[in-house]
N, C-alpha and C positions, 0 to 999 in steps of 0.2 A: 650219699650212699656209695657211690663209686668210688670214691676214694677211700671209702674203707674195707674196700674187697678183700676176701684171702682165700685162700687155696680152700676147696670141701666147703666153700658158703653156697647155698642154694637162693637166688630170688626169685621172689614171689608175685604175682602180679591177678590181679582180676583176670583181664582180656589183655591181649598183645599189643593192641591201638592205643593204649594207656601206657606205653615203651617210647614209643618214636611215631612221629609224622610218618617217614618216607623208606620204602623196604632198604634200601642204602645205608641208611642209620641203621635201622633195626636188623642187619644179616653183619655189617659192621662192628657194634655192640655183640653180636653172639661169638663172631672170630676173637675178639678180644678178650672175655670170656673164657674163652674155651681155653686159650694159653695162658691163663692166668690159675686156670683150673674148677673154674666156676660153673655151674649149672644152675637153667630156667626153668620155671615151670608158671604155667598159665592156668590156670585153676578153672575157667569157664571154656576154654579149648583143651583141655587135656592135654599140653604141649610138657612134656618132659626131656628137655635136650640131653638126661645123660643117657638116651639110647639114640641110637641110627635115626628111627622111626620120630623119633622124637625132635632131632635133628631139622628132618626134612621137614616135617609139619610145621616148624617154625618157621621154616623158611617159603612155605607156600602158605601158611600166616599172615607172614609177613606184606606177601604180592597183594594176597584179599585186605587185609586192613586199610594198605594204602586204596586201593581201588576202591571199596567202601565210602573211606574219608573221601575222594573225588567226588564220587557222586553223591553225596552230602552237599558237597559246598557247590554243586554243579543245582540241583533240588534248589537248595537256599537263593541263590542269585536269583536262579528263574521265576523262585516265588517275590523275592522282593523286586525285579524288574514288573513284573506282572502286576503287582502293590501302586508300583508308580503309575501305571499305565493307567490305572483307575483313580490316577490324582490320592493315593495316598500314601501319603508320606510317615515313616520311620520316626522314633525318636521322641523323648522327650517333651511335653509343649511347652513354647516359651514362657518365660513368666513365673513368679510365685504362687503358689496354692493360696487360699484366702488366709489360712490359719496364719502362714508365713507372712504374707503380705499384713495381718494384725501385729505379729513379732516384728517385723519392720520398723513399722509406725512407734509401738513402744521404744524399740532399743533406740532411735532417733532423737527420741523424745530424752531419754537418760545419756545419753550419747551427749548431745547438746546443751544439759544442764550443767556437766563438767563437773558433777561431784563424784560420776564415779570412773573406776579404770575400764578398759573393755572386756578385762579378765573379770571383773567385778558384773557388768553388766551381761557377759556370756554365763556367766553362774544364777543369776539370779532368775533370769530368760532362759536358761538353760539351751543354749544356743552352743551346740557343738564345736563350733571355731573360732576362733577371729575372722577369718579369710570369709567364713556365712558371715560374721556379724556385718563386718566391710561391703561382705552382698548386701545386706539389706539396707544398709546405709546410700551404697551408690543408688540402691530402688528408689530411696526416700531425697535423694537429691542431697544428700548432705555426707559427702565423703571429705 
């Protein structure tokens, strides 16, 4: 979108935090803008830079966005340290689902007979990838 800027284009955006991370970027992006002849407007802050008023709001926008976003990911840490601290862990559980661990067992099975390709046997299994079928292969001990 930047690269196709021109003079009298206006962009548009939900909220401001949906621009840039860090008010640096985001006051950055407006100076550059601004000599290019371009106007913002933020549709859930009312931010319209082609006035003064509109100017400044962007730019004390800008400060609260990033600040916002901090104490977001400041919130987030606390809760996942806090997660640990009660022994529980993030993520994923290791291992295949039972359904998977059945598709396994099959595609091994055809895998092994060597009649068909693994293009052939991710069609038939309907197995998304090669790279899953080769999972379920390394599961089944037969890579």
């Amino acid at each position: 979108m930047l690269s196709e800027l021109r003079k009298g284009d206006v962009i548009v955006v939900w909220r401001i935090d949906r621009l840039g991370r860090t008010t640096y970027e985001l006051i950055k992006l407006m100076v550059e803008w601004k000599e290019m002849g371009v106007d913002f407007r933020s549709i859930s802050e009312g931010i319209d830079t082609s006035t003064k008023m509109g100017r400044l709001w962007y730019m004390l926008s800008s400060v609260f966005a990033e600040n916002e976003r901090e104490i977001l990911m400041e919130r987030t840490l606390a809760g996942m340290e806090a997660a640990r601290a009660r022994g529980r862990v993030g993520g994923r559980p290791k291992g295949l689902t039972k359904k998977s661990k059945e598709l396994a067992g099959l595609a091994a099975t055809l895998y092994q007979s060597k009649k068909y390709t693994t293009m052939q046997i991710c069609e038939q299994l309907k197995i998304g990838s090669k790279a899953t079928l080769y999972n379920y292969l390394r599961h089944e001990g037969r890579d």
